[in-house]
N, C-alpha and C positions, 0 to 999 in steps of 0.2 A: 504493500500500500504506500502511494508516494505521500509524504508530508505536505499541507497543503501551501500553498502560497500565496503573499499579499494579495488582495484582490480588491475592486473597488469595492467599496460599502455604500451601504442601501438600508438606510435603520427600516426597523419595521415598527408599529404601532408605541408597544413600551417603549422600545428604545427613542423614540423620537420625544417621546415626554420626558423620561430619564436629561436628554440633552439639554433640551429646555430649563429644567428642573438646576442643572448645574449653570447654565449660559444665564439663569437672570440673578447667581450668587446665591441662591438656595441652600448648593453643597454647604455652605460658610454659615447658613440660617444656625446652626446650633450654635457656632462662637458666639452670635448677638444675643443669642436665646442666655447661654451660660453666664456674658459680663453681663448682664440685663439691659442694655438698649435695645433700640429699637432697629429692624432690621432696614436703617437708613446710612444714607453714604457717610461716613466717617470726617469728624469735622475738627477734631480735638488737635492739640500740638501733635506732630510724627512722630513714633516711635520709631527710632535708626536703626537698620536692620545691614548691617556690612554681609556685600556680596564679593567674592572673589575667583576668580578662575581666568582660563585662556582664553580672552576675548578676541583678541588677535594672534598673529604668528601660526607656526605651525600643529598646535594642538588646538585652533579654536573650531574646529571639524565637531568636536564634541564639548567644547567652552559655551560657544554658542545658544547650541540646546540647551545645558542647563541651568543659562540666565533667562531662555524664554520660558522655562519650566515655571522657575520662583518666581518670573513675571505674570504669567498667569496664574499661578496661585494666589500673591501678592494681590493682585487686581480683584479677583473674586471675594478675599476676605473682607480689603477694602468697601468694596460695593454694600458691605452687609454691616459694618458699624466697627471692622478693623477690632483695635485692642483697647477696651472701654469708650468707644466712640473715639478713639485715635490712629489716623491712619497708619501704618507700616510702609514706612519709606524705604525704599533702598538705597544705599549709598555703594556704589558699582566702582570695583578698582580691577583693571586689567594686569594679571602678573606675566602676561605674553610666555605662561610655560618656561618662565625663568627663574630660579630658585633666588638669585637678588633681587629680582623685580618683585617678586611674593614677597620674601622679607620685609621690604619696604613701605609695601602695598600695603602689610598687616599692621606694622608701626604706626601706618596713615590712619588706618582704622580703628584701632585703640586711640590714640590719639583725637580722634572726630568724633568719639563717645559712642560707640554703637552698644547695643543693648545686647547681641550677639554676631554671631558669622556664619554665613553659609560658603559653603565653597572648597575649591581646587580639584582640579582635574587628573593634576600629576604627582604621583608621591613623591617625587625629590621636591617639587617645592612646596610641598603643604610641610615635610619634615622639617626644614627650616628653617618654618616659620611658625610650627605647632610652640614651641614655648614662649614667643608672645602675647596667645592668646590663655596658656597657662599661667601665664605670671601675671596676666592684667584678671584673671578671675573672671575671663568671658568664653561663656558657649562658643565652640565651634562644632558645628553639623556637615560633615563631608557629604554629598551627594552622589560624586562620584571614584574619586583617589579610591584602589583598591590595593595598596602596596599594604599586606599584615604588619608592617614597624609601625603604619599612625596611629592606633589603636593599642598598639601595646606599647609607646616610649613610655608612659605613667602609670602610674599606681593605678588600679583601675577605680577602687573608690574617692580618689582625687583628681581624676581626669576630667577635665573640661572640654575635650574633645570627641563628638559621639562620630556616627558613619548611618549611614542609610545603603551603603553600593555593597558589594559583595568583595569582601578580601579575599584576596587572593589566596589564602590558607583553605580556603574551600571554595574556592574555584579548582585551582589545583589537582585537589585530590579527585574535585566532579568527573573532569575531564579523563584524570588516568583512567579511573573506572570505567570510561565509558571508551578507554581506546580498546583497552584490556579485554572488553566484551567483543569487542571485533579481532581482536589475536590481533592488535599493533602492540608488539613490545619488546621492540628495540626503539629505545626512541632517542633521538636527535634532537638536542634542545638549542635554538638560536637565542639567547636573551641580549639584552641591546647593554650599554654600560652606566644607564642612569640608575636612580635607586628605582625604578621599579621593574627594571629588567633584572637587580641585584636579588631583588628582593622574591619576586618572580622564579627565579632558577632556585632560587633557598626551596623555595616549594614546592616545588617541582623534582627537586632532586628527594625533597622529606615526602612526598606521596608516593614514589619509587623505594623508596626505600622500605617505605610501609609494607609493602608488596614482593619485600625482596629483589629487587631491581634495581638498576642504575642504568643512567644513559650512555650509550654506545657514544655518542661524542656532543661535545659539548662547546659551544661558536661563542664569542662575545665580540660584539662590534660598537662603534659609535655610532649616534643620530647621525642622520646624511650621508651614512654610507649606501654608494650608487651599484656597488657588485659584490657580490656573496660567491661567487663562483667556486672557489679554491673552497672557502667552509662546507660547499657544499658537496664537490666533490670528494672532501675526508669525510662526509657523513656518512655517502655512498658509503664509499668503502670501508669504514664500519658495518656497514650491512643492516645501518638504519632502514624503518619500514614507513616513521611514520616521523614529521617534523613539528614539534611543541615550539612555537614560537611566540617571544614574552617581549615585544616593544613596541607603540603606541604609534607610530606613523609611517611613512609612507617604505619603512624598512620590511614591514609585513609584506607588500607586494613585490619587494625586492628581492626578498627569498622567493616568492612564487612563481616571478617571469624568470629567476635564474633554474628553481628546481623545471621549470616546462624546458628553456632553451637550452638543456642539460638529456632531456625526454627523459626523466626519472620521474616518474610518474606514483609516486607516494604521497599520501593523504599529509595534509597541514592542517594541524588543529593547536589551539590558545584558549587565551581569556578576551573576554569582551571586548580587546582592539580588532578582533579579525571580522566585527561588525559595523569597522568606521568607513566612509567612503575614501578616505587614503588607499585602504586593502582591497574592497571591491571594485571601486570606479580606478585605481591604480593598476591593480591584477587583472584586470577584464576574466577572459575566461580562467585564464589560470589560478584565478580565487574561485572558481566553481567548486563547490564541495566542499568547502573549508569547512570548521566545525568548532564551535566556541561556545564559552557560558553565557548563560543569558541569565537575567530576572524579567524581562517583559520586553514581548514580541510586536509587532506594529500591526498586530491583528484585532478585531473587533470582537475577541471570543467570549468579553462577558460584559454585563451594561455599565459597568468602572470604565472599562478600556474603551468602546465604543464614543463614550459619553465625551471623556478625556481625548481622543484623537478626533472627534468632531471637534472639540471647544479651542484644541490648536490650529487647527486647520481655520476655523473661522480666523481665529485673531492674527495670524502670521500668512495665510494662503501660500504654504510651502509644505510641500515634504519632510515631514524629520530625517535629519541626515544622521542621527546616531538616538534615536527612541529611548534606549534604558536612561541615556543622559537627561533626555528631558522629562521622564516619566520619574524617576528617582526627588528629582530635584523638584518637581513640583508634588508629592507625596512629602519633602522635607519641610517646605515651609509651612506646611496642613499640620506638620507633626511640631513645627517651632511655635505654632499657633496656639494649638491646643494648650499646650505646655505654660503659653504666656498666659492663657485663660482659667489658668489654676489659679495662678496670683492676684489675687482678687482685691489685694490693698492698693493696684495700681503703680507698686513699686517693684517695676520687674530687674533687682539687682543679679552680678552672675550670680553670687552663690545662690540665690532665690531660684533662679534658671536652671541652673545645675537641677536642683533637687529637682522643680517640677519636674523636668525629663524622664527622671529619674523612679520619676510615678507617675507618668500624665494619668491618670485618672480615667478617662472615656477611651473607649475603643474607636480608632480611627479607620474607617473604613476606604482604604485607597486603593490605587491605581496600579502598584506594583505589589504588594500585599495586605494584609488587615494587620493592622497594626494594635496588637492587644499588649500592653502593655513591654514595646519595644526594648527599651533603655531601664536600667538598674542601676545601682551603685556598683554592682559586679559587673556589669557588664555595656560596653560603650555601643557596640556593632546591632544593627536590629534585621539583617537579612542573614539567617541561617541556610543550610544546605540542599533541604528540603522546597526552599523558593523560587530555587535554578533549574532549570529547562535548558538542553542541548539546541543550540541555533544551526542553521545551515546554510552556505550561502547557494542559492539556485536562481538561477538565470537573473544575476544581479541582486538579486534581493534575500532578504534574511528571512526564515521560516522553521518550524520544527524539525528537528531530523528526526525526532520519532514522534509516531503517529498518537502513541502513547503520553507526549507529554501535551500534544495538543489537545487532547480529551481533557486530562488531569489540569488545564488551563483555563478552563470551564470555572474550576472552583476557584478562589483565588486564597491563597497559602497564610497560613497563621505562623507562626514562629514559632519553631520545634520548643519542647520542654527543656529539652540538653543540650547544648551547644558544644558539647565534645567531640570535637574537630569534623563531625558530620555527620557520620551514622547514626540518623536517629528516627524516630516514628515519625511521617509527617501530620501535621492536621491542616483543615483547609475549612474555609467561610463562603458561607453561600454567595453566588457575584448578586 
């Protein structure tokens, strides 16, 4: 049975209400309901909300996306009476994917009083620049960074830093399992030399290992490297089957037009860059097949997602060019919401912030999962293992590679009980 593919959409009766229901700021009607105003436009002084990631340069492919994620969430809360009748402002710094430019970026934003942070795309520059926003005592909310160091540099009951994307600690292991089902196991690891191509091979080499294994050979290159030739020829000849490849731009297609113009015809499979248009629109056919972790597919499989990729499409008339980034990031500032709407005295200080998270209190029903009680004092990450779904690239576009997880995407995923490195019972919420 082939996995299905993007297709255009066509809401049918519910669903057209559902949209509606979100497009007049409805979804936000509990925030108004909870501070007690009234469900009218927000009129009070702004609440500063620092945003940061790759606006520009070469990772803004998926920077992009997950300012217009926050932006749309942002806007709908807004519409409905924001945080006690005060609107949630953004205050937008571009770190161009550069680990001084972040630093800086983040300095800027402490410095300009933000109340929290959402953001960074890359874990070399969210690492950084995480102990700024630890020493200044203010939330930061990753939405996309998946390198496992940002969530573990701290103490976890003193960490100011949460995650909503999927580290790489269980991506990793998603992926081995799912080569190992298909008998690829020799495998070939390209990782790139930034921290999260470092960090990336750490786990990739520790999900092998799990398993009894090790990689047949093992590549490390810099950003902007234009030919892989020679790495790839020693992988060959290790008598690698299948190529794990861990770096974020357009070096993913540079291994794939070298493994084609080589005719070595072995499967490439990763973590959630081999679904950026770098890889696809770079690799043309030679990224067909690829196979990477996902948390949420750019399909309409349940009235969250349907609702949600109607309500971008209205407000931006684009394509999303990397989905998990914009679906993540606007399920984060729903979850930064909730969180500010604990605090009911109006004085959303961090350590006040810290805690709400830490209990939001109501169940958030989103886009990439339900969000039942996300964040802990044990625990920073709120996408467990059981959230992830195998992507596949086909005829340009990203879709299930088992037939399997697109049924099971019907339901939309709760947060395992254990978060012990991954095997665990999954649970899931009605969509």
């Amino acid at each position: 049975m082939e996995p299905r593919l993007v297709r255009p959409y066509r809401a049918g009766p519910m669903t057209r209400r559902f949209e509606r229901f979100v497009h007049r700021g409805a979804a936000a009607l509990a925030f108004a309901l909870l501070a007690g105003s009234a469900a009218a436009q927000a009129t009070g002084a702004p609440l500063r909300i620092g945003l940061i990631g790759p606006f520009s340069g070469p990772s803004s492919d998926f920077g992009q996306p997950m300012l217009k994620g926050v932006q749309l969430a942002i806007d709908e809360v807004n519409a409905v009476g924001g945080y006690l009748g005060r609107p949630l402002q953004l205050v937008v710094k571009d770190d161009q994917g550069n680990p001084d430019a972040g630093l800086k970026a983040s300095q800027e934003l402490v410095a300009e009083g933000v109340t929290a942070a959402l953001g960074f795309c890359n874990t070399g520059v969210a690492m950084k620049a995480l102990d700024v926003y630890q020493q200044a005592r203010i939330p930061l909310i990753v939405p996309c960074a998946t390198g496992t160091p940002i969530t573990a540099k701290f103490k976890a009951a003193d960490s100011y830093v949460f995650r909503t994307s999927a580290r790489d600690a269980i991506q990793a292991p998603f992926v081995v399992d799912e080569i190992l089902k298909r008998g690829w196991n020799k495998v070939a690891v390209f990782a790139d030399s930034t921290g999260y191509g470092e960090a990336g091979l750490a786990d990739v080499q520790a999900a092998l290992a799990a398993r009894n294994l090790r990689p047949v050979h093992v590549a490390r290159f810099g950003l902007g490297v234009k030919d892989l030739t020679e790495e790839l020829k020693a992988a060959r000849a290790a008598g690698a089957n299948v190529v794990f490849s861990y770096t974020v731009g357009p070096e993913n297609a540079t291994i794939a037009t070298g493994r084609k113009a080589l005719g070595w015809q072995v499967p490439q499979v990763g973590g959630w860059p081999l679904s950026f248009p770098f890889f696809i629109d770079g690799g043309k056919d030679a990224a067909e097949g690829a196979l990477m972790a996902q948390t949420f597919i750019a399909e309409p499989s349940n009235e969250r997602r349907a609702a949600f990729l109607a309500a971008y499409k209205r407000k931006y008339n684009e394509r999303i060019p990397v989905p998990m980034a914009a679906a993540q990031a606007y399920d984060t500032a729903y979850l930064l919401t909730y969180a500010l709407l604990a605090i009911r005295d109006g004085n959303p200080t961090g350590p006040a912030l810290k805690t709400a998270l830490e209990s939001i209190p109501r169940v958030y029903y989103g886009v990439v999962a339900t969000y039942d009680k996300p964040f802990s004092p044990e625990d920073k990450d709120a996408i467990t293992a059981n959230m992830l779904v195998l992507g596949k690239v086909a005829r340009g576009a990203v879709t299930f590679a088992n037939p399997e997880d697109a049924r099971r995407n019907l339901m939309v995923q709760r947060k395992a009980t254990s978060i012990a490195a991954g095997a665990v019972a999954p649970t899931a919420a009605k969509p």
